[in-house]
PDB file of N, CA, C and O in Angstrom:
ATOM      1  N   UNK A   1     -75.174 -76.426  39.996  1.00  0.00           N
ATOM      2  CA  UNK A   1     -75.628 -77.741  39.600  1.00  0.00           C
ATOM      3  C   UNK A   1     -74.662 -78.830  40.063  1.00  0.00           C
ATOM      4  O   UNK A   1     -75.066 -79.860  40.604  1.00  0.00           O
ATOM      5  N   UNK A   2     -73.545 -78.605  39.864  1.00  0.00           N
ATOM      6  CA  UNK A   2     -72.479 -79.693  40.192  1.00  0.00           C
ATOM      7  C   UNK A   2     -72.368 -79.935  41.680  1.00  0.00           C
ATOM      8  O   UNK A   2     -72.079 -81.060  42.087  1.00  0.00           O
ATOM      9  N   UNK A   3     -72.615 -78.792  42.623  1.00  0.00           N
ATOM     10  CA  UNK A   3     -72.707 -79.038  43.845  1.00  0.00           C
ATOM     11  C   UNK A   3     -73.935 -80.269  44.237  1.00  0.00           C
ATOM     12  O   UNK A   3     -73.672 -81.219  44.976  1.00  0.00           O
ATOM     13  N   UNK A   4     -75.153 -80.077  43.668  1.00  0.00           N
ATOM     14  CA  UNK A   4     -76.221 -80.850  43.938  1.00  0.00           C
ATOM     15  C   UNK A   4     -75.410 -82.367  43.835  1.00  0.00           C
ATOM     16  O   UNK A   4     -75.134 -83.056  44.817  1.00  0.00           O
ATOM     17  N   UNK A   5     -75.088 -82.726  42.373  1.00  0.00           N
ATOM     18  CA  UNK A   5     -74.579 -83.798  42.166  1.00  0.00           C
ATOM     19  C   UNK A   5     -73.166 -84.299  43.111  1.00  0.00           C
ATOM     20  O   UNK A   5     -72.451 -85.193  42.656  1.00  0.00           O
ATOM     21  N   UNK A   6     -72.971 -83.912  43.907  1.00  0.00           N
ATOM     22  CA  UNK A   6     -72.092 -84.085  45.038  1.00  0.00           C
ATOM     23  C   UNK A   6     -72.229 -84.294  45.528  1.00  0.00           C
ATOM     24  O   UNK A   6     -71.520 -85.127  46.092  1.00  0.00           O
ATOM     25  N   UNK A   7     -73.401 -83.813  46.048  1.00  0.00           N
ATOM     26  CA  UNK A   7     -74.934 -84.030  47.366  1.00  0.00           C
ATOM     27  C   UNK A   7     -74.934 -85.244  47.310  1.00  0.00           C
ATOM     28  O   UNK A   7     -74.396 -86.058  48.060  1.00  0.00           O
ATOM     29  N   UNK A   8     -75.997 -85.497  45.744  1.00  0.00           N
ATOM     30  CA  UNK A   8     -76.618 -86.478  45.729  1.00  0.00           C
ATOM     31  C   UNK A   8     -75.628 -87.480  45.636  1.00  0.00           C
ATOM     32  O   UNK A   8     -76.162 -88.475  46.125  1.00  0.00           O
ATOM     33  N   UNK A   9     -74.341 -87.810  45.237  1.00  0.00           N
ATOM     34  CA  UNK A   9     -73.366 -88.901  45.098  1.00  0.00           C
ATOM     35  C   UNK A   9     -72.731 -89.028  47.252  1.00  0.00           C
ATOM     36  O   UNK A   9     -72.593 -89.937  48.071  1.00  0.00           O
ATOM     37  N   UNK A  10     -72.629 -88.168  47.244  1.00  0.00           N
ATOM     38  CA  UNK A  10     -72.534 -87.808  49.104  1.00  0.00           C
ATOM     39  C   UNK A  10     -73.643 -89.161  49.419  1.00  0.00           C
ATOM     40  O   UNK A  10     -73.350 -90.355  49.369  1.00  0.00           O
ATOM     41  N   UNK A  11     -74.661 -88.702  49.670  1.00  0.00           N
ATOM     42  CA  UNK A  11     -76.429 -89.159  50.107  1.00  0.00           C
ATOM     43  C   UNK A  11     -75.734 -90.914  49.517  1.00  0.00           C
ATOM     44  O   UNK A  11     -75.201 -91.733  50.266  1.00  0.00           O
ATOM     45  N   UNK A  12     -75.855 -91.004  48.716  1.00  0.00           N
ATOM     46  CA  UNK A  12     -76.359 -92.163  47.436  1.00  0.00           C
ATOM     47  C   UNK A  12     -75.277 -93.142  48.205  1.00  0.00           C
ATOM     48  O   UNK A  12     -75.520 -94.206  48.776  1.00  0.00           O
ATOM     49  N   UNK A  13     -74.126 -92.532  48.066  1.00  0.00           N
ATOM     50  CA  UNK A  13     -73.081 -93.697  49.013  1.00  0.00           C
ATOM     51  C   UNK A  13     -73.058 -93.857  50.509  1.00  0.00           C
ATOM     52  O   UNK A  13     -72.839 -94.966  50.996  1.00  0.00           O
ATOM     53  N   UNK A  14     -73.216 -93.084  51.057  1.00  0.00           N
ATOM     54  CA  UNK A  14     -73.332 -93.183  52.730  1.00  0.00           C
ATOM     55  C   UNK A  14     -74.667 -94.320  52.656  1.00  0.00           C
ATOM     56  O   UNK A  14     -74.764 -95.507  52.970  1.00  0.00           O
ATOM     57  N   UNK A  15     -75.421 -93.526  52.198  1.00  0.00           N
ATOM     58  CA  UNK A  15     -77.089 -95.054  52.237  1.00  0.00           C
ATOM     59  C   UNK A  15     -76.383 -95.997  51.745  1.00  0.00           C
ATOM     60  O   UNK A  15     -76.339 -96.750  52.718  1.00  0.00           O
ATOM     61  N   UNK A  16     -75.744 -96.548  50.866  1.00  0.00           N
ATOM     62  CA  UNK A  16     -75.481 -97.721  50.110  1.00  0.00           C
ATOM     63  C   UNK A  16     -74.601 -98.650  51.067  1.00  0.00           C
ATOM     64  O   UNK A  16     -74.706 -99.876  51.063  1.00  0.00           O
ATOM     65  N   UNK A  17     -73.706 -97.929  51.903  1.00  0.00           N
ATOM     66  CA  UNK A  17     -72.644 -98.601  52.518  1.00  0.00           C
ATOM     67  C   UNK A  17     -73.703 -98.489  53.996  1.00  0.00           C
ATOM     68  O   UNK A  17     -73.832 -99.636  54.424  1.00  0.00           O
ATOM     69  N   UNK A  18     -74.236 -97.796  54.602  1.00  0.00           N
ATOM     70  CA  UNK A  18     -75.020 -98.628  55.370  1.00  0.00           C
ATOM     71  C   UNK A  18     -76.245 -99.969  55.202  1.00  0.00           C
ATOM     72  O   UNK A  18     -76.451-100.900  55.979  1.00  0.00           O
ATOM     73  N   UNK A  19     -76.822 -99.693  54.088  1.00  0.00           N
ATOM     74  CA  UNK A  19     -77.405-100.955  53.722  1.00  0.00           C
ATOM     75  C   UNK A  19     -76.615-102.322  53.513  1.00  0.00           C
ATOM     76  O   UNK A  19     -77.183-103.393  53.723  1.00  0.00           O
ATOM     77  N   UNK A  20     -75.420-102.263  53.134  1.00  0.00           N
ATOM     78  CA  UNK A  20     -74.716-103.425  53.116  1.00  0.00           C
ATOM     79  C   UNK A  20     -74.394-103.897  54.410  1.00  0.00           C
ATOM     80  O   UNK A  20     -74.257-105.099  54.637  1.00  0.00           O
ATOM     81  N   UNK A  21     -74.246-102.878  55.411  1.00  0.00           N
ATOM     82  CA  UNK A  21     -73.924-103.271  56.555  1.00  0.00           C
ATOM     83  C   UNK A  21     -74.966-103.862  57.432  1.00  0.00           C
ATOM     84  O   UNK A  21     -74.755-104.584  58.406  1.00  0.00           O
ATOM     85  N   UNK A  22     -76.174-103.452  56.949  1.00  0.00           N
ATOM     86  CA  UNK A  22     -78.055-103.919  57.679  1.00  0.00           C
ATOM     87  C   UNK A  22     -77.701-105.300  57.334  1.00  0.00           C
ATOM     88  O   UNK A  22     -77.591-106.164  58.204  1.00  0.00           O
ATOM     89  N   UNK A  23     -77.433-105.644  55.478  1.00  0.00           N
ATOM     90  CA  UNK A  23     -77.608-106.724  54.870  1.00  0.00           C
ATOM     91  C   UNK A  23     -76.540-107.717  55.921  1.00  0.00           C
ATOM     92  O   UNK A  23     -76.893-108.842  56.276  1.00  0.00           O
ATOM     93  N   UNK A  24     -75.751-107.354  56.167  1.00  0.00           N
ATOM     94  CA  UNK A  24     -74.505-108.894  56.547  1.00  0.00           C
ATOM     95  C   UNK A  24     -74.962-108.890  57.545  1.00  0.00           C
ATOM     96  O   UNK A  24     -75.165-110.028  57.969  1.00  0.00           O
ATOM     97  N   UNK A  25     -75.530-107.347  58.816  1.00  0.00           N
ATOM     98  CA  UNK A  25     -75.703-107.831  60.088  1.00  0.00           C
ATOM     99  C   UNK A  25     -77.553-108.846  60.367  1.00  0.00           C
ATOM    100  O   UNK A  25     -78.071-109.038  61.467  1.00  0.00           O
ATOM    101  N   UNK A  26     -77.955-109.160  59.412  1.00  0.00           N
ATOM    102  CA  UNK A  26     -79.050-109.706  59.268  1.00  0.00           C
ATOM    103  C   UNK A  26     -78.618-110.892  59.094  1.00  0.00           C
ATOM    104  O   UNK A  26     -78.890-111.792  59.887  1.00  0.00           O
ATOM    105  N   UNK A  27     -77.830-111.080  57.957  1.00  0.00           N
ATOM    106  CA  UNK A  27     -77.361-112.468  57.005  1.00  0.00           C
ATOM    107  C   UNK A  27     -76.820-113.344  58.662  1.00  0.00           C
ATOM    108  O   UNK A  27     -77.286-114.444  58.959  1.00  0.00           O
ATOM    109  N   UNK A  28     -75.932-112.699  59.445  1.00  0.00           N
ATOM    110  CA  UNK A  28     -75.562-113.100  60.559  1.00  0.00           C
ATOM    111  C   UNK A  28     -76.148-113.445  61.501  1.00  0.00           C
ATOM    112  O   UNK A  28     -75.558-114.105  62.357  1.00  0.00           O
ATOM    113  N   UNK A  29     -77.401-113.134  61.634  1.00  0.00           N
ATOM    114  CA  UNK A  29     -78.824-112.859  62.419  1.00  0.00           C
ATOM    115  C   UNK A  29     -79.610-114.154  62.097  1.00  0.00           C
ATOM    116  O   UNK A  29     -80.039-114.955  62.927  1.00  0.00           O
ATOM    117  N   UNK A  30     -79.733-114.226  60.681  1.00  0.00           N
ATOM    118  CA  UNK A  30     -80.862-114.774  59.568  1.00  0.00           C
ATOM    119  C   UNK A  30     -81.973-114.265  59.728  1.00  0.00           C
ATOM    120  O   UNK A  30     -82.986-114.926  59.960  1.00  0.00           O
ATOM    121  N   UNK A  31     -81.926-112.779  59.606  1.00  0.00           N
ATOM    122  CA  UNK A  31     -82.973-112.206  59.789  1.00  0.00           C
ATOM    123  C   UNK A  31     -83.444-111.872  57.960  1.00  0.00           C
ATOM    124  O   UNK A  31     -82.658-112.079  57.036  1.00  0.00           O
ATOM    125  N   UNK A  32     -84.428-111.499  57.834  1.00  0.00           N
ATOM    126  CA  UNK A  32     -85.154-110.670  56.461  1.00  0.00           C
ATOM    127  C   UNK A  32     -83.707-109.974  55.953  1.00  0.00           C
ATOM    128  O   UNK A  32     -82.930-109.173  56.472  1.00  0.00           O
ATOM    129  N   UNK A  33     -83.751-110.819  54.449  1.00  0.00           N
ATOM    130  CA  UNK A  33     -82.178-109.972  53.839  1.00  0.00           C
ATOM    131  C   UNK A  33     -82.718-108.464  52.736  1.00  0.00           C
ATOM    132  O   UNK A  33     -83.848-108.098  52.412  1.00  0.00           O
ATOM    133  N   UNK A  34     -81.614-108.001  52.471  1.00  0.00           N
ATOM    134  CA  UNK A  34     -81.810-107.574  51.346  1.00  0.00           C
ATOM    135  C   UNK A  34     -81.510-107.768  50.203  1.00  0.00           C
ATOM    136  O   UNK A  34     -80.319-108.053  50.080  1.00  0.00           O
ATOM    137  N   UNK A  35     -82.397-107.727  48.759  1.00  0.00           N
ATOM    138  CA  UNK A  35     -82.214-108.474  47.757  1.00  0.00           C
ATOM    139  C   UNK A  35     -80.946-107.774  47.308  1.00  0.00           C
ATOM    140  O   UNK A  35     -80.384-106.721  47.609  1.00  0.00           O
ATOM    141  N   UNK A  36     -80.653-109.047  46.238  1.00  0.00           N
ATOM    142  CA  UNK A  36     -79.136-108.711  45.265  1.00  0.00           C
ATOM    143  C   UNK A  36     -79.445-107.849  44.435  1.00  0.00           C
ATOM    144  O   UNK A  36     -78.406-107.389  43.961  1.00  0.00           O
ATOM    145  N   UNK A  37     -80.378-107.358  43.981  1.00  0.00           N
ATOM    146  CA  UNK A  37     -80.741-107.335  42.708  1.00  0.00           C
ATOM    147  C   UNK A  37     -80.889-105.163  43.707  1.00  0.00           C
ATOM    148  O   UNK A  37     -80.603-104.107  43.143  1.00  0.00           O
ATOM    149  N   UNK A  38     -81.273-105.293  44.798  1.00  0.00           N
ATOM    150  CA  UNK A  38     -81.441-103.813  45.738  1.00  0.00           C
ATOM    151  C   UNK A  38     -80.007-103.835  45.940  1.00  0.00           C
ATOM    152  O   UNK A  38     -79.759-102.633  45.846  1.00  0.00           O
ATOM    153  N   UNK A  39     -79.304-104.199  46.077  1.00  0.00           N
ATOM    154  CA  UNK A  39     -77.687-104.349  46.583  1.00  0.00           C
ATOM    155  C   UNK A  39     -77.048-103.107  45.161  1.00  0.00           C
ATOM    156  O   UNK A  39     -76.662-101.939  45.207  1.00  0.00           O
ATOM    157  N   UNK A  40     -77.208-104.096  44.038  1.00  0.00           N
ATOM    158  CA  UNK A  40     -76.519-103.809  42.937  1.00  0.00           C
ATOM    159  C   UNK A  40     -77.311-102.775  42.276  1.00  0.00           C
ATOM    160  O   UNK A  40     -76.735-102.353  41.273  1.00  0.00           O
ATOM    161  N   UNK A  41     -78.537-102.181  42.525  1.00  0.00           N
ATOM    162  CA  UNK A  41     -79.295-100.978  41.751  1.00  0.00           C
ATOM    163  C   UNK A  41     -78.494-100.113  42.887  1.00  0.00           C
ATOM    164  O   UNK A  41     -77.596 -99.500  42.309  1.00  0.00           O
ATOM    165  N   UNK A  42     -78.491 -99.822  44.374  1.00  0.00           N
ATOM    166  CA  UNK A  42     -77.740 -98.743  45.064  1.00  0.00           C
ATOM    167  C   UNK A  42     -76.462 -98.710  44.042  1.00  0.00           C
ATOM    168  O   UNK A  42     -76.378 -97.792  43.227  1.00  0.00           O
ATOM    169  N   UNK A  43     -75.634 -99.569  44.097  1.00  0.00           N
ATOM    170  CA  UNK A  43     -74.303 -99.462  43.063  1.00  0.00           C
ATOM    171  C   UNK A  43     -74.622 -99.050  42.317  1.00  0.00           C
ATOM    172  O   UNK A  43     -73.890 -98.060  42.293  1.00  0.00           O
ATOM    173  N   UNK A  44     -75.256 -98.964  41.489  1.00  0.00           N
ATOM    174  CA  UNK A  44     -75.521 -98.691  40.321  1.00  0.00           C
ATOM    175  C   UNK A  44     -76.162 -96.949  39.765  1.00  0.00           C
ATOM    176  O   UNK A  44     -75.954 -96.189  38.820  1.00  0.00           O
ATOM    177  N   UNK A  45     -76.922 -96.963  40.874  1.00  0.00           N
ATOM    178  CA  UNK A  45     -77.470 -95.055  40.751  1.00  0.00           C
ATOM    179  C   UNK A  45     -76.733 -94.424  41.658  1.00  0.00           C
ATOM    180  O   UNK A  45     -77.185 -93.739  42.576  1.00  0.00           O
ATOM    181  N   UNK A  46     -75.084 -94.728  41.326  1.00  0.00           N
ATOM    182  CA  UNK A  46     -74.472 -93.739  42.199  1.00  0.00           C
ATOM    183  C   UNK A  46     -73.403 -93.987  43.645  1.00  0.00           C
ATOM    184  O   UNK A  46     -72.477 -93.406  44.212  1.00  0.00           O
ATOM    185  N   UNK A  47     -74.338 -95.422  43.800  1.00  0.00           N
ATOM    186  CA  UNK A  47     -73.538 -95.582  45.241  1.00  0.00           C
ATOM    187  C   UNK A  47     -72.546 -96.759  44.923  1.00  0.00           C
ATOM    188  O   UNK A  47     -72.802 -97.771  45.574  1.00  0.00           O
ATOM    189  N   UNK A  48     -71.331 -96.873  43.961  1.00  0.00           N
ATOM    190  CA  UNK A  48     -70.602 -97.682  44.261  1.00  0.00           C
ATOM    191  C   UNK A  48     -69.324 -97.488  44.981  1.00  0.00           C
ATOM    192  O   UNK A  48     -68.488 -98.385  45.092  1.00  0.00           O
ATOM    193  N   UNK A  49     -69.247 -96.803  45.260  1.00  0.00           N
ATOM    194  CA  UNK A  49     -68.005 -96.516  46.078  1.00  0.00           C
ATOM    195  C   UNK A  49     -68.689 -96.994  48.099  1.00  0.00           C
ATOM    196  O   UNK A  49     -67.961 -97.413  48.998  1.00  0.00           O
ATOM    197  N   UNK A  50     -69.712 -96.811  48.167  1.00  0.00           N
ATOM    198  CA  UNK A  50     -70.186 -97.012  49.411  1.00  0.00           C
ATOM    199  C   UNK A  50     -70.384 -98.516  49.307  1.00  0.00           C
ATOM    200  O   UNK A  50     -69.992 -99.240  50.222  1.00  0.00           O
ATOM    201  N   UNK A  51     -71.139 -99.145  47.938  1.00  0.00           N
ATOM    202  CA  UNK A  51     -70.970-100.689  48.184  1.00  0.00           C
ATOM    203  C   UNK A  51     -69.444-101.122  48.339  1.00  0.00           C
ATOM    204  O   UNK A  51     -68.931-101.694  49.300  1.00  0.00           O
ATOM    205  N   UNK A  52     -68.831-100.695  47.120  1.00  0.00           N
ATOM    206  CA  UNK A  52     -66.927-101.279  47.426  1.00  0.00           C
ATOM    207  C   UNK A  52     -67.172-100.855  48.850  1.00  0.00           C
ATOM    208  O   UNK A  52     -67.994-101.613  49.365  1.00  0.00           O
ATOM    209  N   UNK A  53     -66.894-100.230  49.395  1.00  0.00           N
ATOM    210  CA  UNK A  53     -66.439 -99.682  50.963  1.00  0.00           C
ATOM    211  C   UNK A  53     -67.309-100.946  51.613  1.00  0.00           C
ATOM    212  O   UNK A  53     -66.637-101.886  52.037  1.00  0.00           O
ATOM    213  N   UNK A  54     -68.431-101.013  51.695  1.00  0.00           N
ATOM    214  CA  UNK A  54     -69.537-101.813  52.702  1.00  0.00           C
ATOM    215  C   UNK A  54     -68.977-103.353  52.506  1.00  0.00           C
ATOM    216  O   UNK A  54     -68.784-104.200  53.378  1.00  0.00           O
ATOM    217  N   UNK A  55     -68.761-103.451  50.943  1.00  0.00           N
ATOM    218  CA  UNK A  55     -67.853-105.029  51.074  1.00  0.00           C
ATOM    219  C   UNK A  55     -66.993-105.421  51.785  1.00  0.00           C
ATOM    220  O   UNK A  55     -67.035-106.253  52.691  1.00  0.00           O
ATOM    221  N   UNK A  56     -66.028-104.717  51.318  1.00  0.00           N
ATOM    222  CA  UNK A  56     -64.972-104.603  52.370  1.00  0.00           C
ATOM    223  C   UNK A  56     -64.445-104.571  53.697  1.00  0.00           C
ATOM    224  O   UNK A  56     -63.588-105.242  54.273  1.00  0.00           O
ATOM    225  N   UNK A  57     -65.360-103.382  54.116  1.00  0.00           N
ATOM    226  CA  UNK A  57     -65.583-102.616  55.854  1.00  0.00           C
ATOM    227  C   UNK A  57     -66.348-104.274  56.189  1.00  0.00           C
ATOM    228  O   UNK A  57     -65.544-105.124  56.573  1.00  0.00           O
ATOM    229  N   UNK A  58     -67.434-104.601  56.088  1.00  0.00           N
ATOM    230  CA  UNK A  58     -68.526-105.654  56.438  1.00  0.00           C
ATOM    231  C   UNK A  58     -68.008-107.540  56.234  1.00  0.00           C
ATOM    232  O   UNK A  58     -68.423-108.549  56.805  1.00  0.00           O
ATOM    233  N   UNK A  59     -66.995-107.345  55.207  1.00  0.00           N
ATOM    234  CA  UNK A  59     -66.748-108.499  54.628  1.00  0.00           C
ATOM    235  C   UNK A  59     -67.765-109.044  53.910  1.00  0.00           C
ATOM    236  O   UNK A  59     -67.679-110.269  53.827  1.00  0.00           O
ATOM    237  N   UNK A  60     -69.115-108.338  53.119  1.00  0.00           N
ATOM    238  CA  UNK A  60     -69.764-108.872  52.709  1.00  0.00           C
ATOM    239  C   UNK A  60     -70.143-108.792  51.325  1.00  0.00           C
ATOM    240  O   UNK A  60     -70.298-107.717  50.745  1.00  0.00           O
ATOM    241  N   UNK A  61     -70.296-109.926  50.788  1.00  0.00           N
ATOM    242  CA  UNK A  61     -70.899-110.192  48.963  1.00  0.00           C
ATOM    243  C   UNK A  61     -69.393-110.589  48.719  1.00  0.00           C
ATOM    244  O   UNK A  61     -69.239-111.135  47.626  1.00  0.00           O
ATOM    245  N   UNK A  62     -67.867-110.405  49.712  1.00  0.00           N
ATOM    246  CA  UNK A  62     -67.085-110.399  48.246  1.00  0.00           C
ATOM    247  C   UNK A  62     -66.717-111.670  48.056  1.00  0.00           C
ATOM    248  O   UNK A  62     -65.705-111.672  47.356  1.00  0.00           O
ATOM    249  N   UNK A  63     -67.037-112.703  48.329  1.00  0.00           N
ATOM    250  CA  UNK A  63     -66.945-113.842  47.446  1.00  0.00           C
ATOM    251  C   UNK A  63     -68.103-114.170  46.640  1.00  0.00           C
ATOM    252  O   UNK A  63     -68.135-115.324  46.211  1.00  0.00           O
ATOM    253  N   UNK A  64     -69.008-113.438  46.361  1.00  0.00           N
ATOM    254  CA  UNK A  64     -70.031-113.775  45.092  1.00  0.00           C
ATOM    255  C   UNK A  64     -69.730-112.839  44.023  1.00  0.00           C
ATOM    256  O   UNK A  64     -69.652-111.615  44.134  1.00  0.00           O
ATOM    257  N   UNK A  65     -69.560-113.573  42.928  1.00  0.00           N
ATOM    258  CA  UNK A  65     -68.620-112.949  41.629  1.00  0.00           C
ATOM    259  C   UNK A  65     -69.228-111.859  41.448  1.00  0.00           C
ATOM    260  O   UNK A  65     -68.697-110.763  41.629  1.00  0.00           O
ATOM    261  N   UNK A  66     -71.006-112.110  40.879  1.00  0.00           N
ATOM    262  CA  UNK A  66     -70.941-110.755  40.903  1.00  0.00           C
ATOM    263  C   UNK A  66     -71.349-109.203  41.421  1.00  0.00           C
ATOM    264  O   UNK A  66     -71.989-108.229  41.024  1.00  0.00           O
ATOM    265  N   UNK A  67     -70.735-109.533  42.304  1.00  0.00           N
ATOM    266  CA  UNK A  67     -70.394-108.358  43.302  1.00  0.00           C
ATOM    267  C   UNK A  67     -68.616-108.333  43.096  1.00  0.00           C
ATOM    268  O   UNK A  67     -68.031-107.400  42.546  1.00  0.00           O
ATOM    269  N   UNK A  68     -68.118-109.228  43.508  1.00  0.00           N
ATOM    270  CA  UNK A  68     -66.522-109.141  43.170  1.00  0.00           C
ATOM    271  C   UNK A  68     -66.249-108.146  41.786  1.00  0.00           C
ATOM    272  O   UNK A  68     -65.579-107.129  41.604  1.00  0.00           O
ATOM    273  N   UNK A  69     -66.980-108.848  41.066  1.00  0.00           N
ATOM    274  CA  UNK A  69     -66.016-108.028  39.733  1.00  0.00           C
ATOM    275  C   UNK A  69     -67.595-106.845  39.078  1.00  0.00           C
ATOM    276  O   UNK A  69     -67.644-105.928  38.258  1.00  0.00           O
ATOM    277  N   UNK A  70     -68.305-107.295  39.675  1.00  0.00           N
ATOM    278  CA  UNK A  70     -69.793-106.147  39.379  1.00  0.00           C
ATOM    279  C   UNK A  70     -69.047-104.895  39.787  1.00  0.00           C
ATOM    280  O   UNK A  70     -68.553-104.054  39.036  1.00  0.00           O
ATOM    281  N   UNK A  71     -69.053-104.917  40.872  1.00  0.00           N
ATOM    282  CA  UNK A  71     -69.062-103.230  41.237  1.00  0.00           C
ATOM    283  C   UNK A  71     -68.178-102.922  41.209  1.00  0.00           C
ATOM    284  O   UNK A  71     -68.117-101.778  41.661  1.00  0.00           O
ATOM    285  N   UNK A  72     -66.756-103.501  40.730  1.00  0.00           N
ATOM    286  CA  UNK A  72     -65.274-102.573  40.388  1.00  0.00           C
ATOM    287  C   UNK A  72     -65.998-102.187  38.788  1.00  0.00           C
ATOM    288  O   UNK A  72     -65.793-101.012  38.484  1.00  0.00           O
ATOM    289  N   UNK A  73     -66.621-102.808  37.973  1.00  0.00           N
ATOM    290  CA  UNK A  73     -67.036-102.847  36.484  1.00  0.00           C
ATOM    291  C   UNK A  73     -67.795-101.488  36.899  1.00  0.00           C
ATOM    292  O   UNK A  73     -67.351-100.418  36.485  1.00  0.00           O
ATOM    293  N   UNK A  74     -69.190-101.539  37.896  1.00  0.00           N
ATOM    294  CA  UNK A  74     -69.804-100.247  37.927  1.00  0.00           C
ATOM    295  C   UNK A  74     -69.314 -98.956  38.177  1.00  0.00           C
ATOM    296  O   UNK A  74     -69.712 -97.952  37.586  1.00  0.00           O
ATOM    297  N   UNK A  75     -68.294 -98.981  39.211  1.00  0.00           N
ATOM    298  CA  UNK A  75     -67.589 -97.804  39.603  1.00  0.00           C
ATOM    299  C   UNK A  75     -66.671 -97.077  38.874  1.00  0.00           C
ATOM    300  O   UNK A  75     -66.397 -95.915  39.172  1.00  0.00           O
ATOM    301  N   UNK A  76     -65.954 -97.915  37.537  1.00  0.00           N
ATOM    302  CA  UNK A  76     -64.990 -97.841  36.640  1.00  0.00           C
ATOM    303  C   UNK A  76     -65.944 -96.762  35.986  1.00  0.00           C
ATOM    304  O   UNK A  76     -65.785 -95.542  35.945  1.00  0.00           O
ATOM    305  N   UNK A  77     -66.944 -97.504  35.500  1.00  0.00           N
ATOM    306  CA  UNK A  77     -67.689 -96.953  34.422  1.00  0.00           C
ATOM    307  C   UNK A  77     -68.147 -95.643  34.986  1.00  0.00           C
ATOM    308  O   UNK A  77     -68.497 -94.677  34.308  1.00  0.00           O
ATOM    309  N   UNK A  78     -68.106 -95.711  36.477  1.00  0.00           N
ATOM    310  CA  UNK A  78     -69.060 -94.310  37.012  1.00  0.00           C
ATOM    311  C   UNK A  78     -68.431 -93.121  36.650  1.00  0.00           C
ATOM    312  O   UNK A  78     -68.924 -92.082  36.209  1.00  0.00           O
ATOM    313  N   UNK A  79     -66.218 -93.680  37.120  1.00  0.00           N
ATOM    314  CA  UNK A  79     -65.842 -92.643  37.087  1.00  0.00           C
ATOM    315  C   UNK A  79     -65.123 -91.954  35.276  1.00  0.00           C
ATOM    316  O   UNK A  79     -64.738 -90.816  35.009  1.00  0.00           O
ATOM    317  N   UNK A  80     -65.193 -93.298  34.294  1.00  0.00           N
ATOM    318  CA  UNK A  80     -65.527 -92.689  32.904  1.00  0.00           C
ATOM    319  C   UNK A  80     -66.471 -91.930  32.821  1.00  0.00           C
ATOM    320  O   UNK A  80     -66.276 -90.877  32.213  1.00  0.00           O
ATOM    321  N   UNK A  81     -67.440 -92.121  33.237  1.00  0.00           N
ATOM    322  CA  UNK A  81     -68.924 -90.868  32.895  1.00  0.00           C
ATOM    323  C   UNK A  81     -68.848 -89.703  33.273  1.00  0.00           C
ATOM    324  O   UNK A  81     -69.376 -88.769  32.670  1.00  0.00           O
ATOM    325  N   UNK A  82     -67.997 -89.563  34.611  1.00  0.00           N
ATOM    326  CA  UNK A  82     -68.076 -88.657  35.592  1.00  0.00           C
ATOM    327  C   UNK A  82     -66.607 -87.396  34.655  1.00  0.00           C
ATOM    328  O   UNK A  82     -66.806 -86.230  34.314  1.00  0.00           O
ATOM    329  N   UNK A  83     -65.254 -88.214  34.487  1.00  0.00           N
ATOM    330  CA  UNK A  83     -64.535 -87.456  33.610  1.00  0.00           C
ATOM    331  C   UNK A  83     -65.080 -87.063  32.318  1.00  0.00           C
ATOM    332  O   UNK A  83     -64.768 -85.975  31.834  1.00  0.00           O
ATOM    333  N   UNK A  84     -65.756 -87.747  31.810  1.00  0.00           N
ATOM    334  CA  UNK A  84     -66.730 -86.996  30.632  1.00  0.00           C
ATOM    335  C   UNK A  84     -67.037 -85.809  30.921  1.00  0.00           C
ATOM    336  O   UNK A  84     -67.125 -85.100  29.918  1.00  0.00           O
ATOM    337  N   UNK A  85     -67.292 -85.157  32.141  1.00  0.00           N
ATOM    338  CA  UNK A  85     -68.270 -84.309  32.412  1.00  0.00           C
ATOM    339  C   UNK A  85     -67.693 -83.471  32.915  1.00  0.00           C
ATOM    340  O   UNK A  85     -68.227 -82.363  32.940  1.00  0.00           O
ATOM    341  N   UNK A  86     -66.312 -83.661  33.549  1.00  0.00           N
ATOM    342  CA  UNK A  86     -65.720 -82.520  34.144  1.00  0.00           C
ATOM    343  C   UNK A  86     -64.890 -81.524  33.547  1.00  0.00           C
ATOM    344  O   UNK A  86     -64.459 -80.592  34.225  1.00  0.00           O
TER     345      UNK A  86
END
């Protein structure tokens, strides 16, 4: 079982940190974005370590607060849940 959930945290962040990277190379473009609200649900089921990374790597969201202090808050919490469990 725990392997799956490895998988799926594997999967969940690689997608997340390429979508951030679609999102800025669009924003740069002004092409069709992706919503905030799709940004922060990837963070949120799993992929925050790929959004932190995609901010960063991309330079993008981190001057909008919340993304700045959102997804250190989501990832904190991911990895409380996650020591719960191990």
């Amino acid at each position: 079982m725990k392997i799956y959930i490895l998988y799926y945290l594997l999967v969940v962040n690689v997608v997340t940190f390429i979508v951030y990277g679609i999102d800025k190379m669009n924003a740069q473009k002004k092409k069709w974005r992706i919503s905030e609200t799709t940004l922060l649900m990837l963070a949120s089921l799993g992929g925050s370590i790929g959004a932190w990374l995609g901010m960063n790597v991309w330079h993008h969201k981190t001057m909008h607060t919340l993304f700045k202090y959102g997804i250190p808050i989501i990832l904190l919490i991911q990895m409380g849940i996650s020591f719960c469990f191990i």
